[in-house]
Backbone as a ProteinNet text record, in pm:
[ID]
protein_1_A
[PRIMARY]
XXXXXXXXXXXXXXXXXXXXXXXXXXXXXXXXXXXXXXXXXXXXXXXXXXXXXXXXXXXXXXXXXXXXXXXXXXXXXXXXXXXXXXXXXXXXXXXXXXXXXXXXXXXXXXXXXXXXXXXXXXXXXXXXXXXXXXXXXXXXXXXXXXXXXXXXXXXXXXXXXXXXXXXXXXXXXXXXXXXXXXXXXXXXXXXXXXXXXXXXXXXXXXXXXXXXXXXXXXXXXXXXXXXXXXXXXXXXXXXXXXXXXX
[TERTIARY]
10168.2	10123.9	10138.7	10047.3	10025.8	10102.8	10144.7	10267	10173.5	10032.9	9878.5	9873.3	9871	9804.6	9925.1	10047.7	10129.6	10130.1	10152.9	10126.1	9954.1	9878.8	9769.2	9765.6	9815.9	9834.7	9923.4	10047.3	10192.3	10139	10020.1	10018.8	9852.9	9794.6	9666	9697.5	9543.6	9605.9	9661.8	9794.5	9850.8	9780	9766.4	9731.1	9844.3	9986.3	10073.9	10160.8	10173.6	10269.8	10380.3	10438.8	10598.8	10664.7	10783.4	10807.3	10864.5	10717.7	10733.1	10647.3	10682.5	10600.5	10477	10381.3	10297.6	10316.7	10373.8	10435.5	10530.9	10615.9	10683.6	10636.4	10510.6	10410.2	10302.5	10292.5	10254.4	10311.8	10441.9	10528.8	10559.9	10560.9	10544.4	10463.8	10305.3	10212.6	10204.3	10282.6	10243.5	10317.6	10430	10530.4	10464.7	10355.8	10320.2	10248.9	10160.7	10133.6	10014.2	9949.7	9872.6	9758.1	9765.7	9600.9	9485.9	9383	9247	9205.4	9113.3	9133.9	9214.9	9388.6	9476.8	9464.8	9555.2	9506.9	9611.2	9610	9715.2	9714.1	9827.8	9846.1	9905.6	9846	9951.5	9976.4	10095.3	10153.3	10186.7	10090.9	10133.9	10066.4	9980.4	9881.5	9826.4	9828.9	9808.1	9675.9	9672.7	9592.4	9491.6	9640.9	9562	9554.4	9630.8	9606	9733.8	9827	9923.5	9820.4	9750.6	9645.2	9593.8	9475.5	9344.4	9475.6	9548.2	9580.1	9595.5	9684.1	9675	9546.1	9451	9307.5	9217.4	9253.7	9221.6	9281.4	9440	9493.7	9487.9	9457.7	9493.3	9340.5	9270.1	9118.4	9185.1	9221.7	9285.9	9159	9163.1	9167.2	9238.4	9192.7	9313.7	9298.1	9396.4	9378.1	9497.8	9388.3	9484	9511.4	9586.7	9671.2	9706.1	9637.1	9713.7	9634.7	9723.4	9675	9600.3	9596.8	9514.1	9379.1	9277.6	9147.1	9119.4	9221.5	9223.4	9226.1	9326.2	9377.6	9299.1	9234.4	9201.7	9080.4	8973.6	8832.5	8850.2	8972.2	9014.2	9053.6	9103.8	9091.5	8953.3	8884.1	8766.6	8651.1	8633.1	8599.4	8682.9	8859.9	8845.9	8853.3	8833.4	8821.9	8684.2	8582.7	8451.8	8419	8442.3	8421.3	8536	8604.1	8737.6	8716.5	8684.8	8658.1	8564.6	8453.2	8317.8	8289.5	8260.3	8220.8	8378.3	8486.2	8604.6	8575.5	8702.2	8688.6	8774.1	8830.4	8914.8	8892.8	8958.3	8925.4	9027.4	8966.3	9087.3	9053.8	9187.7	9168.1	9262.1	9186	9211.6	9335.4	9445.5	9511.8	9694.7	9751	9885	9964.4	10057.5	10064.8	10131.9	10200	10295.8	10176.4	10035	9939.1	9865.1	9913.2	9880.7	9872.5	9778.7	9833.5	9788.1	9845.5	9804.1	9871.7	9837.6	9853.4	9978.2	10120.3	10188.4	10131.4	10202.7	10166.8	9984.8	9959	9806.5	9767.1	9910.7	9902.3	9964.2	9925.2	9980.3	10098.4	10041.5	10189.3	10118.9	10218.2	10281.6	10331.8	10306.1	10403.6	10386.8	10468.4	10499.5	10570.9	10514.7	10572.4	10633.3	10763.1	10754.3	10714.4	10680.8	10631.8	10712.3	10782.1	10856.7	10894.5	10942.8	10993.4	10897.9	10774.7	10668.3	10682.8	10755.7	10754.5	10941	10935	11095.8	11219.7	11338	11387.5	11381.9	11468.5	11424.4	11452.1	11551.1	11598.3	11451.2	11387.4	11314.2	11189.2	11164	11055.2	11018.2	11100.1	11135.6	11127.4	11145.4	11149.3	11009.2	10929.6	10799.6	10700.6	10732.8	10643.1	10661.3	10748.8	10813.8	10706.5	10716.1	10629.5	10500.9	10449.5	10252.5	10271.3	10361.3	10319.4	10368.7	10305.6	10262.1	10408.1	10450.8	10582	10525	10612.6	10617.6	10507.2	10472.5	10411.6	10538.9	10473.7	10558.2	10580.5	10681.7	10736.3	10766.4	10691.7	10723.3	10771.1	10858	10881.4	10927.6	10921.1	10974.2	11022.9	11155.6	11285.5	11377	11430.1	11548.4	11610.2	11743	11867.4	11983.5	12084.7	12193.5	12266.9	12257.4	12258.1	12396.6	12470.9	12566	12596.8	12750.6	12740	12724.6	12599.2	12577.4	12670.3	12613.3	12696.8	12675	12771.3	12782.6	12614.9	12667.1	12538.4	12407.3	12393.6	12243.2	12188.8	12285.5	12267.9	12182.5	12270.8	12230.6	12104.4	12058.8	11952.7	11816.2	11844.3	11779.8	11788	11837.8	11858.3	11863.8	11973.5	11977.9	12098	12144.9	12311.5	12278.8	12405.9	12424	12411	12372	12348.9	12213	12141	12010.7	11989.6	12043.9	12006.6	12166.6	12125.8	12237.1	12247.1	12335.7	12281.4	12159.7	12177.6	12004.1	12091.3	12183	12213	12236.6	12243.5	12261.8	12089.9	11992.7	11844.8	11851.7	11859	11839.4	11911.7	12054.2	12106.3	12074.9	12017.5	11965.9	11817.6	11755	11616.6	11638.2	11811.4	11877.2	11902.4	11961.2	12026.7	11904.3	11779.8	11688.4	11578.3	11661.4	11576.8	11481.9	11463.6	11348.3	11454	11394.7	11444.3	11412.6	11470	11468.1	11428.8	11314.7	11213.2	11247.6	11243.9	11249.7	11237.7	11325.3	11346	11344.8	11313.3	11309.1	11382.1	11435.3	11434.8	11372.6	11321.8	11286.7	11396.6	11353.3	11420.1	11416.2	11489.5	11502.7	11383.9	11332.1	11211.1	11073	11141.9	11008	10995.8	11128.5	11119.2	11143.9	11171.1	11052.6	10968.4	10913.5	10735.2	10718.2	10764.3	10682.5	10747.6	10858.4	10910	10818.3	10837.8	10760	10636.5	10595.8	10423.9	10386.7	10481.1	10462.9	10471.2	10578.2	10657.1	10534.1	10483.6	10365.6	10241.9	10200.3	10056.6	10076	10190.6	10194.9	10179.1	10264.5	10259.6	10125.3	10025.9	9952	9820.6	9832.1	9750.4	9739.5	9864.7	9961.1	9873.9	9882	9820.1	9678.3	9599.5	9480.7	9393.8	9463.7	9452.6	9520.8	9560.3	9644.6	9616.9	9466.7	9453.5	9460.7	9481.3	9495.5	9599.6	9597.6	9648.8	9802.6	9793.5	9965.3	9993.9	9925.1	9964.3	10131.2	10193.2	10334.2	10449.5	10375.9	10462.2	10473.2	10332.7	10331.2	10439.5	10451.6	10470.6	10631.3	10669.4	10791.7	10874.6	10771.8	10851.5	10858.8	10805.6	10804.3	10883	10887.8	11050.4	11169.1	11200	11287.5	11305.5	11196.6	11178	11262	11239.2	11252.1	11414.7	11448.7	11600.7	11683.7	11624.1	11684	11666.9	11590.7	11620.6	11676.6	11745.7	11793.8	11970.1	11986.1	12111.6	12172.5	12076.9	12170.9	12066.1	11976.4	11857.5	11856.8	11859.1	11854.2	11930.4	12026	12181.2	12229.1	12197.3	12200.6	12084.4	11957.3	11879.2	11790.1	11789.1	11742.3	11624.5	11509.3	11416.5	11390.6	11347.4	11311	11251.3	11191.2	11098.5	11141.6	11093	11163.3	11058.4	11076.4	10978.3	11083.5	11015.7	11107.3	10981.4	11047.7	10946.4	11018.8	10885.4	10905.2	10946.9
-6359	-6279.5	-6361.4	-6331	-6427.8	-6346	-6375.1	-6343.4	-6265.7	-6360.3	-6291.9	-6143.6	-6161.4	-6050.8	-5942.5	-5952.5	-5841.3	-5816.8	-5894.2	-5826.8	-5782.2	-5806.3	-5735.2	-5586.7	-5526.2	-5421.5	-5358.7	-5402.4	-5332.8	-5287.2	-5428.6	-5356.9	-5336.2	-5242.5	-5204.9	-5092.2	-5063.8	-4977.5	-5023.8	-5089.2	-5155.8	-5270.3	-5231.1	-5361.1	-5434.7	-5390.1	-5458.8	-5511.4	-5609.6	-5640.2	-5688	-5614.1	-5639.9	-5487.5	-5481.8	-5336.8	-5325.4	-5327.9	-5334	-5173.7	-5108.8	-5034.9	-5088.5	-5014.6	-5026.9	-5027.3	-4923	-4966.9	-5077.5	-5101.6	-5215.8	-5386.2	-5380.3	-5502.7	-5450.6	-5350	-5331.8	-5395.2	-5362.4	-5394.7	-5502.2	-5575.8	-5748	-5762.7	-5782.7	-5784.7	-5832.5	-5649.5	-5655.5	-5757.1	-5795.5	-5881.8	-6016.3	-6064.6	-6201	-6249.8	-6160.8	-6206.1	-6336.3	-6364.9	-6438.4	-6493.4	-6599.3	-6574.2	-6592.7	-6559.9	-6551.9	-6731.7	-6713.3	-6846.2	-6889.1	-6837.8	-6898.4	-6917.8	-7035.7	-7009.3	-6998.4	-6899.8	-6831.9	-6882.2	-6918	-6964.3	-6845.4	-6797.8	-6682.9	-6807.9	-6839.6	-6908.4	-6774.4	-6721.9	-6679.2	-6493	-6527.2	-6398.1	-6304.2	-6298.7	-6160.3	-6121.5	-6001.1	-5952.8	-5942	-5998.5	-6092.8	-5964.9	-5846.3	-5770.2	-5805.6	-5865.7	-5933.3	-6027.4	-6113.6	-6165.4	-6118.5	-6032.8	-5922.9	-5849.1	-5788.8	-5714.2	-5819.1	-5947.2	-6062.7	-6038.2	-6089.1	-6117.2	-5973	-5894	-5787	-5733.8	-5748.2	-5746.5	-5838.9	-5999.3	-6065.4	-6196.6	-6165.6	-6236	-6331.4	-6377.3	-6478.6	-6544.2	-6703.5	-6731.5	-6750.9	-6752.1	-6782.1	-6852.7	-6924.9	-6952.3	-6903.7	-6786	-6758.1	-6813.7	-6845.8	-6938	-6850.7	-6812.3	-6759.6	-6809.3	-6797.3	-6803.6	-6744.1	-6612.3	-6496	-6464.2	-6497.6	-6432	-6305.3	-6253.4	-6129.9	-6065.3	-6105	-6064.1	-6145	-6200.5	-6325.8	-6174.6	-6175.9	-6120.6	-5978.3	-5915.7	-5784.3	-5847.5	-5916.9	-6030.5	-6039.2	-6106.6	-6097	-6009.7	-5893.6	-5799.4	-5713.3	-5746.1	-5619.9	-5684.2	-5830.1	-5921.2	-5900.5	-5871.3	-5908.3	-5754.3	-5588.1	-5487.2	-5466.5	-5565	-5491	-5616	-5716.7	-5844.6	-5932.8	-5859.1	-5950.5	-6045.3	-6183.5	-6251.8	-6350.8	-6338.8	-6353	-6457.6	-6601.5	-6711.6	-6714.5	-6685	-6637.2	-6747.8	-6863	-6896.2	-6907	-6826.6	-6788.5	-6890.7	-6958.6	-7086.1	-6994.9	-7041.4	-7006.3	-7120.3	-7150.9	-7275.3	-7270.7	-7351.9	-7290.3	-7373.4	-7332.7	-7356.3	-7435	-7574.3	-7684.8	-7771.4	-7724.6	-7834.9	-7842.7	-7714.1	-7698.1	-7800.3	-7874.5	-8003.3	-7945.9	-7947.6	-7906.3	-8054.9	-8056.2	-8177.8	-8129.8	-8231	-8162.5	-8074.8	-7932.2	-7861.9	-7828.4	-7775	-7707.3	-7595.6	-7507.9	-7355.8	-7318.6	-7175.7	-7107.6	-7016.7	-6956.8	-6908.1	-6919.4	-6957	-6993.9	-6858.1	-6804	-6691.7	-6712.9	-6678.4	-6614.8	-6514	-6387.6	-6290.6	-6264.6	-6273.9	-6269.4	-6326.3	-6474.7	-6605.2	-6701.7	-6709.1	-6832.8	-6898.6	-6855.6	-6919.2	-7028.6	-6999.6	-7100.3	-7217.9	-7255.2	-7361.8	-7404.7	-7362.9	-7430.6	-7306.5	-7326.1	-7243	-7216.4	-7086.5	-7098.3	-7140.4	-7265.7	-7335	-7457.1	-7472.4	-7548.7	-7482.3	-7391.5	-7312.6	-7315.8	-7267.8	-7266.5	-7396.3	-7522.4	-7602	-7667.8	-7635.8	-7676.2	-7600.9	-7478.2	-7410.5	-7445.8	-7464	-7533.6	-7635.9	-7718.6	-7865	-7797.1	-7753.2	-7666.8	-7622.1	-7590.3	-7530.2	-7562.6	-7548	-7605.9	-7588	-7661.1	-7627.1	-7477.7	-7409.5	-7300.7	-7209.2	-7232.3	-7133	-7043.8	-6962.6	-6888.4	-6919.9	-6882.1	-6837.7	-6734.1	-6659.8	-6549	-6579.7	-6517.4	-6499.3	-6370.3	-6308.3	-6203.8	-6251.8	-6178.6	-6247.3	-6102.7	-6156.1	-6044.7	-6101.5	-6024.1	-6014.2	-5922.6	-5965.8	-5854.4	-5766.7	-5626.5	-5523.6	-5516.9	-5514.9	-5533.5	-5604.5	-5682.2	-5766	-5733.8	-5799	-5739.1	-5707.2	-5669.4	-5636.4	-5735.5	-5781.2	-5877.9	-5801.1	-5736.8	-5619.7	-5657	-5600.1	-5636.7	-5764.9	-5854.9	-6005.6	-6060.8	-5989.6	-6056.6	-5983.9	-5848	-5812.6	-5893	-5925.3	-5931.8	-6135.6	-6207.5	-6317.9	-6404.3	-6313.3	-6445.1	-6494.1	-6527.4	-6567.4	-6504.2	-6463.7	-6430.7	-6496	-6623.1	-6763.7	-6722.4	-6642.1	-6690	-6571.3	-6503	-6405.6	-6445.4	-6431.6	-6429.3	-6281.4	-6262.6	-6146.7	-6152.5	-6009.5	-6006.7	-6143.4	-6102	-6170.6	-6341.2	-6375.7	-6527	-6552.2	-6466.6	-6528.5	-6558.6	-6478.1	-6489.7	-6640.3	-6651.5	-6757.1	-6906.3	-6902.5	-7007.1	-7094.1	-6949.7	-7031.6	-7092.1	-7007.9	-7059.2	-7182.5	-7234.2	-7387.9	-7506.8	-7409	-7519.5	-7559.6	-7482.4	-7479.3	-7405.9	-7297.6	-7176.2	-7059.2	-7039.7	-6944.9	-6769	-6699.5	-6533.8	-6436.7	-6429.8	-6319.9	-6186.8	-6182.9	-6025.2	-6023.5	-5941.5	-5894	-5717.8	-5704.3	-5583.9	-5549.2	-5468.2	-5461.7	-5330.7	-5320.5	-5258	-5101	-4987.3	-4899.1	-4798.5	-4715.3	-4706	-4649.3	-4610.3	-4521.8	-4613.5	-4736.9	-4855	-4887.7	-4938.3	-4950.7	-4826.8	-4739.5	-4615.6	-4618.6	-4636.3	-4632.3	-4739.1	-4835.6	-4995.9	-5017.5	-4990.3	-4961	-4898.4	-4810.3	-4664.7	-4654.9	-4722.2	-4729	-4846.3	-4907.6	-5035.9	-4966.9	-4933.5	-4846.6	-4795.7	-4657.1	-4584.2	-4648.4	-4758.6	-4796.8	-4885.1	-4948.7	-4973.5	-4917.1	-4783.8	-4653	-4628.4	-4593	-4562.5	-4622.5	-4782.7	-4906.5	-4885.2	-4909.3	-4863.3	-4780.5	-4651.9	-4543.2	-4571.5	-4644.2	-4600.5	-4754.2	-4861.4	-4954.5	-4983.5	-4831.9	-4893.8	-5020.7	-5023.9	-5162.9	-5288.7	-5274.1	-5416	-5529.3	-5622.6	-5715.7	-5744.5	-5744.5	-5759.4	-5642	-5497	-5371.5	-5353.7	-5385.6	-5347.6	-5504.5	-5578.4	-5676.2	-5642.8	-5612.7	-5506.2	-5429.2	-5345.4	-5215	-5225.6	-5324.5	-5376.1	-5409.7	-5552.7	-5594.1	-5512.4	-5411.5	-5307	-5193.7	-5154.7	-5101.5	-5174.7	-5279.8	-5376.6	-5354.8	-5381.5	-5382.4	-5249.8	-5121.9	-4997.3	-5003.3	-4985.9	-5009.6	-5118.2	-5250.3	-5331.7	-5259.3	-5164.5	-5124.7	-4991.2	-4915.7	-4811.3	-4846.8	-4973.6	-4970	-5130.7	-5095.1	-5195.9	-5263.5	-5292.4	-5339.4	-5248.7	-5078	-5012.1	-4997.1	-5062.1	-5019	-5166.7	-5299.1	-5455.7	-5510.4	-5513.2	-5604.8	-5545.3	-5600.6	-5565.5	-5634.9	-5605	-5711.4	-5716.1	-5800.2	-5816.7	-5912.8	-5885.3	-5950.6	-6031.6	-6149.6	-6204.6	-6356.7	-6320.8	-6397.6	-6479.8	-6622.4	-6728.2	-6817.3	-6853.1	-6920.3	-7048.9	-7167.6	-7317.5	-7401.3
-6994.1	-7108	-7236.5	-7346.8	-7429.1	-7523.8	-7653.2	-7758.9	-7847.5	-7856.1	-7930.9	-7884.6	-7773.4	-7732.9	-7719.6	-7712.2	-7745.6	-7864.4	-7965.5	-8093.6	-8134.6	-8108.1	-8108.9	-8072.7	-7935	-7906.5	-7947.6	-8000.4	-8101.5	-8227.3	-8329.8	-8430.3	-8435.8	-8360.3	-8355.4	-8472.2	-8581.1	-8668.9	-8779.5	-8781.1	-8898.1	-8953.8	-9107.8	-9197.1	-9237.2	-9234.7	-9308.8	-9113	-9084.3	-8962.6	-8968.6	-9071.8	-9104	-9130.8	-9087.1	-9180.3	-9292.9	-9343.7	-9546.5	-9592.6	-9646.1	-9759.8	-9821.9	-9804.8	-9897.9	-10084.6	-10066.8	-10258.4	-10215.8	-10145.7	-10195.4	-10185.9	-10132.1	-10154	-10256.7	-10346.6	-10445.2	-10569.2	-10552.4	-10665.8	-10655.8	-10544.6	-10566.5	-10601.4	-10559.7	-10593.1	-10783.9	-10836.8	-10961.5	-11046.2	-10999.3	-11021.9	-11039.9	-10996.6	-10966.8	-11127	-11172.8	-11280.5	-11322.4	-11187.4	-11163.5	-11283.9	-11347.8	-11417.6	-11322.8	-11396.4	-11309.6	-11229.9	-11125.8	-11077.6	-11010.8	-10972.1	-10944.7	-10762.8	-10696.7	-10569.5	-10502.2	-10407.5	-10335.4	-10189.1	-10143.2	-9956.1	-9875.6	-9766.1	-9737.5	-9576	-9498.6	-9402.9	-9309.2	-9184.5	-9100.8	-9154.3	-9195.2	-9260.7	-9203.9	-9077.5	-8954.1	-9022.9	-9046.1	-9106.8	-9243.8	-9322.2	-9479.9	-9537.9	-9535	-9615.6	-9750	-9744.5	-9877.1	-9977.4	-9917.9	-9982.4	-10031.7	-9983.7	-9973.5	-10136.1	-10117.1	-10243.8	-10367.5	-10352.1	-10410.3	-10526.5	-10430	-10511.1	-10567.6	-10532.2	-10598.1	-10716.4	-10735.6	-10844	-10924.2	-10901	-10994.2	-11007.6	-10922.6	-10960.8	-10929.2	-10771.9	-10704.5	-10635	-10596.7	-10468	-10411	-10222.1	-10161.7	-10023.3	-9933.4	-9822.4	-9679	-9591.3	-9488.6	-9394.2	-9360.2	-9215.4	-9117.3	-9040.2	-8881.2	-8742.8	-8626.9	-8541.6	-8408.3	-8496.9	-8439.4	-8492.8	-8383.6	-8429.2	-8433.2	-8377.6	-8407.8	-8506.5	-8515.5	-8708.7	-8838.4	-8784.5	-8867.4	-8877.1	-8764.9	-8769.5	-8878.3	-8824.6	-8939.8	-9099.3	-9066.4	-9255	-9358.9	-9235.6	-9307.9	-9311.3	-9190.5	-9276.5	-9366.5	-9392.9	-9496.5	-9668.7	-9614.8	-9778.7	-9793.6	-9694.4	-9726.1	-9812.5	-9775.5	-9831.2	-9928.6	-9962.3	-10080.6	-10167.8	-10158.5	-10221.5	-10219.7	-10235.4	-10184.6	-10270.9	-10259.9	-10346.9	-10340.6	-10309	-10375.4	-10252.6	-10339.4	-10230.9	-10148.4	-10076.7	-9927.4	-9853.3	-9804	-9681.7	-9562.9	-9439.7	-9350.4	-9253.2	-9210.4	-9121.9	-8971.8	-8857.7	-8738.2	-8676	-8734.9	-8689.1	-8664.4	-8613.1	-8618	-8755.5	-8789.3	-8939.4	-8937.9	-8852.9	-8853.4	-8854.7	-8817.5	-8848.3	-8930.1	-9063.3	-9162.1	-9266	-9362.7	-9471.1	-9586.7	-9701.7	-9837.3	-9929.3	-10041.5	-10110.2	-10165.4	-10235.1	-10335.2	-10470.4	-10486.3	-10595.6	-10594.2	-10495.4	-10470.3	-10510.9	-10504.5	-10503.5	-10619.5	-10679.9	-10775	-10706.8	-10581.9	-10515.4	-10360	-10307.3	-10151.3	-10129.5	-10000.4	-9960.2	-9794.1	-9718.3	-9568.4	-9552.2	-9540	-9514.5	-9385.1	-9279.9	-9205.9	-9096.4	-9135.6	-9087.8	-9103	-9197.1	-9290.7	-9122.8	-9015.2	-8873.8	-8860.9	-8854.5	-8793.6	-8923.8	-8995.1	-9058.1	-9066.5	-8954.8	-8943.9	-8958	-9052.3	-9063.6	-9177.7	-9274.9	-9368.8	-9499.9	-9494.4	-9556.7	-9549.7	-9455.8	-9435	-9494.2	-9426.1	-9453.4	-9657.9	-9701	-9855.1	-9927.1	-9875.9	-9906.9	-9868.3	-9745.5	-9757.2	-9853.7	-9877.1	-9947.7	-10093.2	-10097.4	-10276.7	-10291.9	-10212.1	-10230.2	-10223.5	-10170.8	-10228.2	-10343.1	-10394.6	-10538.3	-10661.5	-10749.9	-10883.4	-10937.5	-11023.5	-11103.3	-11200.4	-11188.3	-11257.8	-11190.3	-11034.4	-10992.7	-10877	-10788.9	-10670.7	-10581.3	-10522.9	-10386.5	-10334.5	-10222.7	-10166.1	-10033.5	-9967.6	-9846.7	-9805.3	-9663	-9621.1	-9495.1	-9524.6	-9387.8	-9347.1	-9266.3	-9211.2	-9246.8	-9218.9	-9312	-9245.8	-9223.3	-9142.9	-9251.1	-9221.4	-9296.1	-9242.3	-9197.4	-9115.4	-8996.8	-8942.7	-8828.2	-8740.5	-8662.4	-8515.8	-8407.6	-8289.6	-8202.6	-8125.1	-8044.2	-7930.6	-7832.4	-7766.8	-7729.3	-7793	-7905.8	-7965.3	-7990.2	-7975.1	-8022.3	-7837.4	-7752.1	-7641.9	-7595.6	-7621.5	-7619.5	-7699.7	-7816.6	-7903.9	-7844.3	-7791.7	-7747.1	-7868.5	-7958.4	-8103.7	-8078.2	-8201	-8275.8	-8403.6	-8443.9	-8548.6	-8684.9	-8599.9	-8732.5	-8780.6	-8661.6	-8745.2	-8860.3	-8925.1	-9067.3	-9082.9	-9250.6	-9360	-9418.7	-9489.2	-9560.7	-9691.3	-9741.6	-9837.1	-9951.3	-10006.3	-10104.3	-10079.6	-9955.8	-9868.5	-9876.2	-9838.9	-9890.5	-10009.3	-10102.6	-10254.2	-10264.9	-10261.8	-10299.5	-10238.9	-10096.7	-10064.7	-10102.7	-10174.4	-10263.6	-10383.9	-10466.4	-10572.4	-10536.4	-10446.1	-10452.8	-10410.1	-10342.3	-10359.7	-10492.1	-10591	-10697.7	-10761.7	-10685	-10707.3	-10786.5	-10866.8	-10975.3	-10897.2	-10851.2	-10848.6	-10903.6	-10904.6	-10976.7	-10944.3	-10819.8	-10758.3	-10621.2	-10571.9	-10442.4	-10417.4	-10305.4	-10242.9	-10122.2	-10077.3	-9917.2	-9875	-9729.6	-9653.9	-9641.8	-9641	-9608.4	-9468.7	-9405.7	-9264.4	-9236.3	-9342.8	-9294.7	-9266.8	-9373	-9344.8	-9197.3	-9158	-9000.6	-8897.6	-8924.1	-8840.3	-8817.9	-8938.1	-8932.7	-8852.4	-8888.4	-8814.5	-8661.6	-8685.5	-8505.5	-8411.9	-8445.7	-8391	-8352.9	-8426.8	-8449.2	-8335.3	-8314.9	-8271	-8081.3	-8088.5	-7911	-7878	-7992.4	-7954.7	-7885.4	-8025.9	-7937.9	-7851.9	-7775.4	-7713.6	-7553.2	-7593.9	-7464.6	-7459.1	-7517	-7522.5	-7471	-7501.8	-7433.3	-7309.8	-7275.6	-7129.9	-7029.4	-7116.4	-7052.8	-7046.6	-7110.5	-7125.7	-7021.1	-7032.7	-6966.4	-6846.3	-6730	-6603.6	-6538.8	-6544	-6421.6	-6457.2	-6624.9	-6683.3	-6616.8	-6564.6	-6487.7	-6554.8	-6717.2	-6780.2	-6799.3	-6760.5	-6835.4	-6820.5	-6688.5	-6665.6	-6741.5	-6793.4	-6865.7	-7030	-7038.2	-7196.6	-7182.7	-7096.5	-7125.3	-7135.5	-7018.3	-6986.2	-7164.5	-7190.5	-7277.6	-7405.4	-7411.2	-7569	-7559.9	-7446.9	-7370.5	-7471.2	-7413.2	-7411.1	-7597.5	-7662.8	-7773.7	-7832.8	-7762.2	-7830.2	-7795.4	-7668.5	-7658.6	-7743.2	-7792.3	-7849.7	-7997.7	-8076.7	-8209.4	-8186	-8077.5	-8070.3	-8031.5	-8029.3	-7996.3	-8018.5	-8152.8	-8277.4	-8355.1	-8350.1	-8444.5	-8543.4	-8522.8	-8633	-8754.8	-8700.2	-8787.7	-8852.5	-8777.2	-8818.6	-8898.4	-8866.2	-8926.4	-9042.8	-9130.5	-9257.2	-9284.1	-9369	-9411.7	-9555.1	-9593.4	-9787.7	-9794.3	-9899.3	-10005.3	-10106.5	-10097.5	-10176.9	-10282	-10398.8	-10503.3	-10584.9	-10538.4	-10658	-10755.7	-10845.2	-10941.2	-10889.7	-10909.8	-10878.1	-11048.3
[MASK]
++++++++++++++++++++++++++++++++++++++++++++++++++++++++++++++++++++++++++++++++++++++++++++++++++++++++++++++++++++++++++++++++++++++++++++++++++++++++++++++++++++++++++++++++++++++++++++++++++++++++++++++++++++++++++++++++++++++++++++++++++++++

């Protein structure tokens, strides 16, 4: 089973594939302050709807990076009826084979991607180098809301190394030099919604596709998924938003 194609069927429906609020990628959004012209990178852009609002609020261009045509094909029709005319270009590629010149961009962001460019000490530090002095940095990361459980760690097949707390993000874009504009975090109801939503259409695929050849590995691994945020994901991992100036 391909990783594409489980998240395709988890977030069928969803424009945002993180569990973020819609106002609370508004209020980043408004936070950015963009002048007209400016050009925006989104690293790991699913759907491109963080962009897609980007250039609608702020008379952006921009370039999306993912490796789903899936998400990519929903990108560009919903830039083409919400932003017609607007210069968008969504590249079908994986993002370590991504090249941009130093200082290209007005703001760099990975929402929830920042992984596919290393970690995110790394991650932060490549996106720094795309952008312009005195332009952005966005990222969206988890964060331990509290210390995990031995239990959820081995479900979840991490270490506890890999999230800091919210205030350990903030301070690690501080020491690489990016100044702290604004942060957000996610609230329980954000990941309800995005949990939930995720279990559902999954059950539901399930049901509607028995003879599908991975239907019982889907179904298997989103199981796995729902028990791993019912018995300690809900109560440990946190997510936020997070904007630094270069």
């Amino acid at each position: 089973m391909e990783e594409a194609r489980f998240s395709i069927v988890g977030h069928s429906g969803m424009a945002l594939c993180n569990p973020i609020s819609g106002e609370n990628v508004d209020l980043v959004v408004d936070a950015l302050h963009l002048e007209d012209g400016a050009r925006v990178l989104d690293i790991g852009c699913g759907k491109g709807e963080i962009l897609i609002r980007a250039v609608e609020r702020w008379s952006a261009s921009g370039v999306g990076v993912d490796l789903s045509p899936s998400f990519l094909a929903e990108a560009r029709r919903e830039s083409g009826e919400r932003v017609p005319g607007a210069e968008i270009e969504w590249l079908e590629q994986d993002a370590t084979a991504f090249e941009a010149g130093p200082a290209s961009f007005d703001l760099t962001m990975s929402v929830g991607s920042a992984w596919l460019l290393g970690d995110l000490n790394t991650a932060l530090g490549t996106m720094k180098g795309w952008t312009k002095p005195g332009g952005l940095v966005l990222v969206g990361e988890g964060y331990w809301v509290r210390p995990p459980t031995s239990e959820y760690l081995d479900l979840l097949g991490a270490s506890a190394d890999d999230y800091g707390s919210h205030e350990d993000n903030i301070a690690l874009g501080a020491s690489l030099g990016l100044e702290p504009v604004y942060a957000c975090v996610s609230s329980r109801s954000d990941w309800d919604r995005y949990e939930w939503t995720y279990f559902s259409n999954i059950e539901r695929w399930a049901r509607e596709n028995a003879d599908d050849p991975e239907r019982n590995a889907i179904l298997e691994r989103g199981r796995l998924g729902r028990e791993r945020y019912l018995r300690g994901g809900r109560d440990a991992l946190g997510f936020g938003l997070y904007l630094f100036r270069v």
